[in-house]
C-alpha positions as MATLAB code, in Angstrom:
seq = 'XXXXXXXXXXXXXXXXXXXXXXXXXXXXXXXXXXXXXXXXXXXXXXXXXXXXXXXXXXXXXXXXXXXXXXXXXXXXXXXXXXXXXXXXXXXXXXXXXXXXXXXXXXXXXXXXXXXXXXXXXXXXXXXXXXXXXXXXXXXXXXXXXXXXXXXXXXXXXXXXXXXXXXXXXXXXXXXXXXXXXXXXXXXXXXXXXXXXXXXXXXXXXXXXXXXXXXXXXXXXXXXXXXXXXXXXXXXXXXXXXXXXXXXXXXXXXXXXXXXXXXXXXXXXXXXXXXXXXXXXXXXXXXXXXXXXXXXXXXXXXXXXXXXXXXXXXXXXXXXXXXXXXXXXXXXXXXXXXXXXXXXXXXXXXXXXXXXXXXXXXXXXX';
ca = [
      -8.849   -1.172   -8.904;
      -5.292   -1.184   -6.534;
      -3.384    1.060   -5.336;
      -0.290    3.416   -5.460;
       2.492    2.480   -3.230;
       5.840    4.591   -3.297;
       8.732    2.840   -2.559;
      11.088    5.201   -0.581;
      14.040    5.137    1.555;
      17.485    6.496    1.343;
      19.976    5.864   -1.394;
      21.641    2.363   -1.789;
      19.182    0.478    0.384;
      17.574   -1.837   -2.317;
      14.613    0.585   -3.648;
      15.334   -0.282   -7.448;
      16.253   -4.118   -6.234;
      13.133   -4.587   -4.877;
      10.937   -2.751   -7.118;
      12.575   -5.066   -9.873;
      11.991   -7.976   -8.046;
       8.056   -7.086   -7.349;
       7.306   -5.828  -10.886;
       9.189   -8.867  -12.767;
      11.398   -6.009  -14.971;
      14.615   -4.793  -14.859;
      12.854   -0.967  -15.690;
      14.647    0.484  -12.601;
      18.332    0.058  -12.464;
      19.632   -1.040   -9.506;
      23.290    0.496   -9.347;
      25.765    0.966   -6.353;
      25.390    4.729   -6.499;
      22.941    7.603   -5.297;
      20.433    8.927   -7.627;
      20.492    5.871   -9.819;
      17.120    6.342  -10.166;
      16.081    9.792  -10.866;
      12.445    9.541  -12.964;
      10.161    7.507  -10.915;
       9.732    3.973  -12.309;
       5.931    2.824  -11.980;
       5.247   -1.429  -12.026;
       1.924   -2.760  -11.719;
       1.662   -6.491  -10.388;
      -1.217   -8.978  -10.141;
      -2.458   -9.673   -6.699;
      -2.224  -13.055   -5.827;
      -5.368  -14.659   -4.360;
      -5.775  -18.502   -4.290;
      -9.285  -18.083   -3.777;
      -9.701  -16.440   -7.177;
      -8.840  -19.390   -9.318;
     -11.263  -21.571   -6.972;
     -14.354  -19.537   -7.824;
     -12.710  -19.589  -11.329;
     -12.456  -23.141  -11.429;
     -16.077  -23.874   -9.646;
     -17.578  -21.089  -12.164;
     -15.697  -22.919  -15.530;
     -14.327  -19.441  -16.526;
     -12.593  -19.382  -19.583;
     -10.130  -16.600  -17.983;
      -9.128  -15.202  -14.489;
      -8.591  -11.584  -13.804;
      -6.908  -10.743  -10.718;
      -6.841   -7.273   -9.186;
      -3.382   -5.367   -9.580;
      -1.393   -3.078   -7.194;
       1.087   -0.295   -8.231;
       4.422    0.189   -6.863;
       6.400    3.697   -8.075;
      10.378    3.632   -7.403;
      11.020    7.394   -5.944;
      14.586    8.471   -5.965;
      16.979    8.011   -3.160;
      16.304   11.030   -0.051;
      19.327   12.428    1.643;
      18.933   15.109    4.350;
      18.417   18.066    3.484;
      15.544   17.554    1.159;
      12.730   19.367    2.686;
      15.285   22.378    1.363;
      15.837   20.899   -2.175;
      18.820   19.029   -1.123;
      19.499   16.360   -3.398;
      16.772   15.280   -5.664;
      14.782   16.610   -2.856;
      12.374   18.618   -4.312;
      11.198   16.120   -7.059;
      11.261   13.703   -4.119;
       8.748   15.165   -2.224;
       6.625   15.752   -5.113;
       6.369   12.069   -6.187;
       5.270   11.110   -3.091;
       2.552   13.369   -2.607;
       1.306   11.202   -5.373;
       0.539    8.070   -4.117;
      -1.601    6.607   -1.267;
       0.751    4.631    0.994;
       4.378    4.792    1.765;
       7.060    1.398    1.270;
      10.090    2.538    3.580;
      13.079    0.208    2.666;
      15.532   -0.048    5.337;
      18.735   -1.457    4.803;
      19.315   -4.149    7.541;
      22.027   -6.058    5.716;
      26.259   -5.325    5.939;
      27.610   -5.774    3.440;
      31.348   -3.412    2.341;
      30.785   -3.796   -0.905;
      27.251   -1.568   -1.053;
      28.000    1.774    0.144;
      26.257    3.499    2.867;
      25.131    7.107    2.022;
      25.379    7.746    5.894;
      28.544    5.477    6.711;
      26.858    2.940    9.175;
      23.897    0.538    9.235;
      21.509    1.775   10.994;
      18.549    1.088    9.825;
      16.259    2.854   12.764;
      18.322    6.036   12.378;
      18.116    6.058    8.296;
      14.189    5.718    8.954;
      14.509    8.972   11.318;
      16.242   10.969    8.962;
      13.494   10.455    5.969;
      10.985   10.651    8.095;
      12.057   14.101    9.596;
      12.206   15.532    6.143;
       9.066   14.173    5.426;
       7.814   16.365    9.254;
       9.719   19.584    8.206;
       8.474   19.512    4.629;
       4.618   19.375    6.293;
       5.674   21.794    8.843;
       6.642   24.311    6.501;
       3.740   23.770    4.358;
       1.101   24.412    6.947;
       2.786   27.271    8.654;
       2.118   28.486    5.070;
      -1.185   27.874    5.064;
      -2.656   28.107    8.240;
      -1.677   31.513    8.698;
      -4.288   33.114    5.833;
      -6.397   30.831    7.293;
      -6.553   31.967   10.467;
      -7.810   35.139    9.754;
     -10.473   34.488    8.074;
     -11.674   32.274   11.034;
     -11.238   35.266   13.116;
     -14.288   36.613   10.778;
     -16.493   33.622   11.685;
     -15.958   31.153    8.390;
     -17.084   27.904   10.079;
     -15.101   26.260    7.019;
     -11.620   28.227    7.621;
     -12.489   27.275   11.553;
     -12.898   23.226   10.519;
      -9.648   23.379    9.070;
      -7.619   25.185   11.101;
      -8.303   22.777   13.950;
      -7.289   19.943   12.121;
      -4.261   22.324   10.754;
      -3.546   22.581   14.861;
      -3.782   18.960   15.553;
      -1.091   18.087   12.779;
       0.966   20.808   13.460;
       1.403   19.807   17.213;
       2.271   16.291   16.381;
       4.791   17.975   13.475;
       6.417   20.321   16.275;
       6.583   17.016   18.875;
       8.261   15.780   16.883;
       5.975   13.136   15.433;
       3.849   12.107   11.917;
       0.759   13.961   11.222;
      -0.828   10.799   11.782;
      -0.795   10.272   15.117;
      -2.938   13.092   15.677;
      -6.688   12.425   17.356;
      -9.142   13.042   14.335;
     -12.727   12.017   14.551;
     -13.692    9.668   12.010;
     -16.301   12.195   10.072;
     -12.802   14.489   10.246;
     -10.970   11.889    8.816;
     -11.602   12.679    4.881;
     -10.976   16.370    5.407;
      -7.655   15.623    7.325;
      -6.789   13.585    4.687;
      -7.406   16.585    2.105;
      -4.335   18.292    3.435;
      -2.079   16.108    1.346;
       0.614   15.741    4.480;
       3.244   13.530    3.652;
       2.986   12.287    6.893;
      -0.253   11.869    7.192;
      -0.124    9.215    4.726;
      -0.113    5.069    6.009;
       3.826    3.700    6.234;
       4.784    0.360    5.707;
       8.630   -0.117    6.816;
      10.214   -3.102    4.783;
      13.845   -4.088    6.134;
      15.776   -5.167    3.417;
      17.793   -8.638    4.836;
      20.487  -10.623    3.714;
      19.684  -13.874    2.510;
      20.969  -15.677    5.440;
      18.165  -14.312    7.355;
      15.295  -13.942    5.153;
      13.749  -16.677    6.829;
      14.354  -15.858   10.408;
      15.409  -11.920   10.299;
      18.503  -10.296   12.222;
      19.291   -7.778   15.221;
      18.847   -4.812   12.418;
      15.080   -6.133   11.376;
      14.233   -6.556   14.817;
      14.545   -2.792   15.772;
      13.062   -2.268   12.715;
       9.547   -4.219   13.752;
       9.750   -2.474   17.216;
      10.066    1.067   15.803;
       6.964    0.194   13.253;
       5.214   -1.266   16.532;
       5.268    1.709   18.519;
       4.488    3.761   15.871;
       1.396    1.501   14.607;
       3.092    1.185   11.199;
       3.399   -1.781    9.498;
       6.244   -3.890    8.956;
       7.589   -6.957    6.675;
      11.141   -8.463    6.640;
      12.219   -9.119    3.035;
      15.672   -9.756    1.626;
      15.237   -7.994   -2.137;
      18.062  -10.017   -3.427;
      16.467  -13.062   -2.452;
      12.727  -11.884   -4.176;
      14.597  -10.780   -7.328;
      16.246  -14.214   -7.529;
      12.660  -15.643   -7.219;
      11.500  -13.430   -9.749;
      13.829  -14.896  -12.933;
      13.088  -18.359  -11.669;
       9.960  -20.414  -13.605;
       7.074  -20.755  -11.555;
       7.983  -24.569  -11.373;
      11.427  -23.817   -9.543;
      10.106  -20.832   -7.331;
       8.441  -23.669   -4.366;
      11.660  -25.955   -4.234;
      14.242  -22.380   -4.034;
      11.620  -20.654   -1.336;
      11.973  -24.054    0.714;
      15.530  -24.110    0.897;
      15.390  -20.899    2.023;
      12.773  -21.749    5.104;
      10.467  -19.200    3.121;
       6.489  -20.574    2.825;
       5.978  -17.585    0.253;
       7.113  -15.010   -1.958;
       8.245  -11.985   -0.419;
       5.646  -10.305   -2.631;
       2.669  -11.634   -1.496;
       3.563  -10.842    1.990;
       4.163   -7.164    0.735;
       0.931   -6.983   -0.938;
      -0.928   -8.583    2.343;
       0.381   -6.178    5.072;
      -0.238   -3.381    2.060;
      -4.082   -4.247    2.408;
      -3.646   -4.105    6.168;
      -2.066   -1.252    5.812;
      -5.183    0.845    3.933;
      -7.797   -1.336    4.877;
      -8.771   -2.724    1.353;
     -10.754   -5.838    1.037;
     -11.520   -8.025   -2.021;
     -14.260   -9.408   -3.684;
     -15.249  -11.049   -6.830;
     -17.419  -11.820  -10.002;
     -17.492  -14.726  -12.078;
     -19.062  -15.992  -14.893;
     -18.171  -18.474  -17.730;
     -16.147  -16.067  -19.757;
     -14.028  -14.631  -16.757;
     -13.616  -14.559  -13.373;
     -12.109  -11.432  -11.924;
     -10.774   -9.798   -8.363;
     -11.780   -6.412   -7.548;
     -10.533   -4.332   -4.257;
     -12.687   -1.823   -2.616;
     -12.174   -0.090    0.606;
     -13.383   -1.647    4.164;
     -16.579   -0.446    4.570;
     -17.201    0.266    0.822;
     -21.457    0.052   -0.074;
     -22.636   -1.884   -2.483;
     -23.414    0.802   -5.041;
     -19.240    1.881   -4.434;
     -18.380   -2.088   -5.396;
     -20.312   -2.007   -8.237;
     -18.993    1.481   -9.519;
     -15.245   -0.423   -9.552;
     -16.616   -2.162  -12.088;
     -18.063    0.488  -14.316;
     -20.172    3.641  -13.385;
     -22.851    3.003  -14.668;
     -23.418    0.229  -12.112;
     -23.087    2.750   -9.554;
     -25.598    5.044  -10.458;
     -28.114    2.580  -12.109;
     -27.536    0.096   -8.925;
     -30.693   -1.932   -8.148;
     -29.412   -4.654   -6.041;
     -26.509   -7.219   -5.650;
     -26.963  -11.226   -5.663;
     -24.289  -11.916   -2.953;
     -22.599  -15.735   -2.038;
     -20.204  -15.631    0.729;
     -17.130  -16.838   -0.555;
     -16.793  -19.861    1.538;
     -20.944  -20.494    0.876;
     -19.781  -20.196   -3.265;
     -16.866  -22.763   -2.658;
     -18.352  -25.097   -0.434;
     -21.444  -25.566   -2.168;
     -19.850  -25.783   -5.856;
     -21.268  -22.737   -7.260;
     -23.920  -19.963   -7.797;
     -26.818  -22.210   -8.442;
     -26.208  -24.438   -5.562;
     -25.663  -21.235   -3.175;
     -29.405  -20.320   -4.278;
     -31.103  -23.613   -3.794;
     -29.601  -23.361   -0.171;
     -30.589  -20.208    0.358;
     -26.777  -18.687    0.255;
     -27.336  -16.033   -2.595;
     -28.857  -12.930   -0.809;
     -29.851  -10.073   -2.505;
     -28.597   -7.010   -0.874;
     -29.567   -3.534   -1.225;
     -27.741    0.267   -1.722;
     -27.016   -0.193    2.053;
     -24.909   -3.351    2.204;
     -21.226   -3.131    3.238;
     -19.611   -5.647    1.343;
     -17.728   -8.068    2.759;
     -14.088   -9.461    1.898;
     -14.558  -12.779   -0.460;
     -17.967  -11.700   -1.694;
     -19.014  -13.342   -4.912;
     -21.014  -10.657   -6.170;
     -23.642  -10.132   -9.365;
     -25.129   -6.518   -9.956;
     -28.506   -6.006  -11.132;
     -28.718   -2.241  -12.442;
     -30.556   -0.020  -15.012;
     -29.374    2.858  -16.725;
];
């Protein structure tokens, strides 16, 4: 299990580079023009986690199996797109479709890329996709609230539940702001989230940096982090032509170029990190001599969820779970270790699981 990420932003800022860079392919092409990519691409990429060929290597696994993430390259928005301008239309439909939002900012000059708006600014370019992203929602609730509304007026307590949270997005929309920042209640939370808002959906802002200062950053990334700051979004500094270089280079070479670029890792797995910030997904594992694999659940996930990653069967035959800490599994030297010291609990339908949980189901169907 991963999850979808769309990778938007305006044209020419380094979508298809970067998407080319984090998938290992050359699937999107990257081209000095708008609309270069018009289908969305989709990439899937492994999620690196050290601590997955550990357990593999404590456990004698013949295999390892880590968890992937999906990245979809969404054409280029220009304004206007909330009215079809552009590809606007199949713009806004693509990212309906995934669960989290890459913004790519161009915070590079450079006279040789062209600039759909004619100036680098990378805090405006993020304004003008995310208004079209506010005026698309606006327009789609003022379509739907309205029906709604009258049957509240009857006394449907469901029509009632929704138009409040209908009201709370649309006065964040009208101020101005993402759906997001509206006050929900945590038990509203899942029905909020049923409204399919563009902007209701998490927003990681990625400014795209020239290699000088893909170590360090620059003036443009800078506004960049304070804009994500005060908007509680999250934010990486990346330089795509840097992670694409990385990307043709043998695994061998990709340490000794990273260093001489002051990098300690691969744009990637910095992505991939503040992604799991991001939508608060956690990892654990199982392991066993033929494989050892990663699986990613949701903070908070229940045993029984954990185990229905795996197959759903698990899920709805769930019993119990034999659970090792993954520092206890590592530090010990293994699952029979962790239960002569009294590290392998088992835990019932009730236990949240925990990131780094080495994890066996018990289960009858």
């Amino acid at each position: 299990m991963g999850f979808g990420c769309g990778i938007v932003g305006l044209p020419n800022v380094g979508k298809s580079t970067l998407f080319n860079a984090l998938t290992r392919t050359a699937a999107a092409q990257a081209a000095n023009y708008p609309f270069c990519t018009i289908e969305p691409n989709t990439g899937e990429v492994a999620v690196p986690d050290p601590r997955l060929d550990k357990i593999a290597a404590i456990g004698k696994s013949a295999q390892t199996v880590p968890t992937r993430i999906s990245f979809v390259d969404i054409a280029g928005l220009v304004r206007g797109a909330s009215k079809g301008e552009g590809l606007g239309n199949q713009f806004l439909a693509n990212i309906r479709e995934v669960e989290a939002v890459v913004h790519v900012l161009r915070c590079f000059d450079d006279g040789d890329v062209t600039h759909v708006e004619g100036t680098i600014d990378p805090v405006a370019d993020a304004d003008t996709v995310n208004t079209e992203l506010m005026l698309s929602d606006l327009s789609s609730l003022e379509k739907r609230v309205t029906p709604l509304r009258k049957r509240a007026a009857t006394g449907d307590k469901n029509a009632k539940a929704e138009v409040a949270l209908m009201d709370a997005a649309l006065e964040q929309l009208n101020n101005g702001k993402p759906a997001r920042l509206a006050d929900i209640a945590e038990t509203d939370l899942p029905a909020f989230k049923a409204l399919n808002l563009l902007t209701t959906k998490p927003v990681l802002y990625v400014a795209n940096v020239d290699e000088a200062s893909a170590g360090t950053g620059n003036d443009h990334s800078r506004r960049v982090e304070e804009m994500a700051a005060a908007e509680g979004a999250g934010c990486v500094v990346i330089s795509a032509g840097i992670e694409s270089e990385i990307a043709q280079l043998p695994d061998a070479e990709q340490r000794e170029f990273m260093e001489s670029l002051g990098l300690k890792e691969p744009g990637l797995d910095r992505l991939i990190r503040a992604g799991y910030d991001l939508l608060g997904l956690i990892t654990f594992f199982t392991v066993g001599p033929k494989e050892a694999r990663a699986w990613t659940v949701e903070k908070g996930a229940r045993a029984p969820q954990a185990a229905g990653t795996i197959h759903t069967d698990f899920e709805h035959g769930f019993i119990r779970a034999q659970t090792i800490a993954y520092q206890d599994f590592v530090a010990l030297g293994g699952e029979q270790a962790a239960k002569e010291a009294g590290k392998a609990r088992d835990e019932g339908k009730e236990y949240v699981v925990a990131d780094g949980d080495v994890m066996l189901f018990k289960f009858n169907v």
